[in-house]
N, C-alpha and C positions, 0 to 999 in steps of 0.2 A: 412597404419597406421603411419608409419614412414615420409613419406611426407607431414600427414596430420600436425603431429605434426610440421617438419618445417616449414610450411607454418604460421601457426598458430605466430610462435616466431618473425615472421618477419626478411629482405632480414638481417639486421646486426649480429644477432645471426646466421643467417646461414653462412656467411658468417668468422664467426670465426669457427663455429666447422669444415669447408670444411677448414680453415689455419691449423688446430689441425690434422687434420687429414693427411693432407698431411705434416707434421712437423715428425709426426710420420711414414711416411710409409718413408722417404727420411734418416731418421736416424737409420729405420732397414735395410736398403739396403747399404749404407754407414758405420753404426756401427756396426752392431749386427752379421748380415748375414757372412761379411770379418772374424769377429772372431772367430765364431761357424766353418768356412770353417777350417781355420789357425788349430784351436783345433782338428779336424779330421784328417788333415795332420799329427800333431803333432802323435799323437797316433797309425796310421797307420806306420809311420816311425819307431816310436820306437817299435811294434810289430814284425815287419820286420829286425830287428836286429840280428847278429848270432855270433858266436863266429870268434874274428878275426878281426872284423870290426875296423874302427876306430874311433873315435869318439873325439867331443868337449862338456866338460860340459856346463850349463850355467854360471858358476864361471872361466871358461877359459882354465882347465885342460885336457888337452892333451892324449889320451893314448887308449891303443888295448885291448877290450870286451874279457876277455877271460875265465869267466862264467856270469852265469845270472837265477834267478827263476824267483816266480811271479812277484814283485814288485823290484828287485835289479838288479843291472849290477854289477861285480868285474872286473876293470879298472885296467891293470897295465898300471903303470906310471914307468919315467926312476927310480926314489929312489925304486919302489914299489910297491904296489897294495892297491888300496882302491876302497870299496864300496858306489854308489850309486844309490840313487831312481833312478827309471825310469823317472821321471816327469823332472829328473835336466840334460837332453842331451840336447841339442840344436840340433832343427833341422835344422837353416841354417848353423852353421858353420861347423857341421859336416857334408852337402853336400858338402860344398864347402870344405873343406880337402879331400872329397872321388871321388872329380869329377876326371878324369882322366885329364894328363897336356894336351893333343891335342887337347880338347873341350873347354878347358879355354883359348887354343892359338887360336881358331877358333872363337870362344867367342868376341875375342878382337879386331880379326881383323875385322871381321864383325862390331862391334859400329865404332873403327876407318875410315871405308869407308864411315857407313852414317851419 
């Protein structure tokens, strides 16, 4: 049915909806797909969180988990303790503050040799 119809519109209407359609598969593979991945990560990370860790806001704030419900973390910091959402951790910089230093020196010397 569907071939009969493109045949029918002739080679240049087929040939733009096969442009549309690979426009859109190329920009869920490259767009959509990376993000929805990045978003799992995100949430996997911050579910996996415990008291003691440490952690980097997305605002840049510095400091050690040390409670949490459903939706908050209590952060102290050097003046103190504040709370927030879960949503506002970052999950790269807070690996890379957690990573241990002999993996970050193995890390480096590895790119340096290739």
């Amino acid at each position: 049915m569907l071939a009969a119809i493109l045949l029918q519109m002739g080679g240049a209407a087929t040939q733009q909806i096969v442009v549309m359609v690979l426009i859109i598969v190329v920009f869920y593979f490259f767009m959509i797909r990376p993000q929805v991945k990045k978003q799992k990560d995100q949430k996997k990370y911050v579910e996996e969180l415990k008291k003691g860790d440490r952690v980097v806001t997305t605002s840049g704030i510095h400091g050690r988990i040390i409670d949490f419900n459903d939706t908050t973390f209590l952060v102290e910091i050097e003046n103190g303790k504040i709370r927030f959402d879960k949503s506002a951790i970052s999950l790269e910089a807070s690996k890379a503050l957690n990573t241990p230093k002999e993996v970050k020196e193995v890390k480096e010397t590895k790119e340096i040799k290739a």
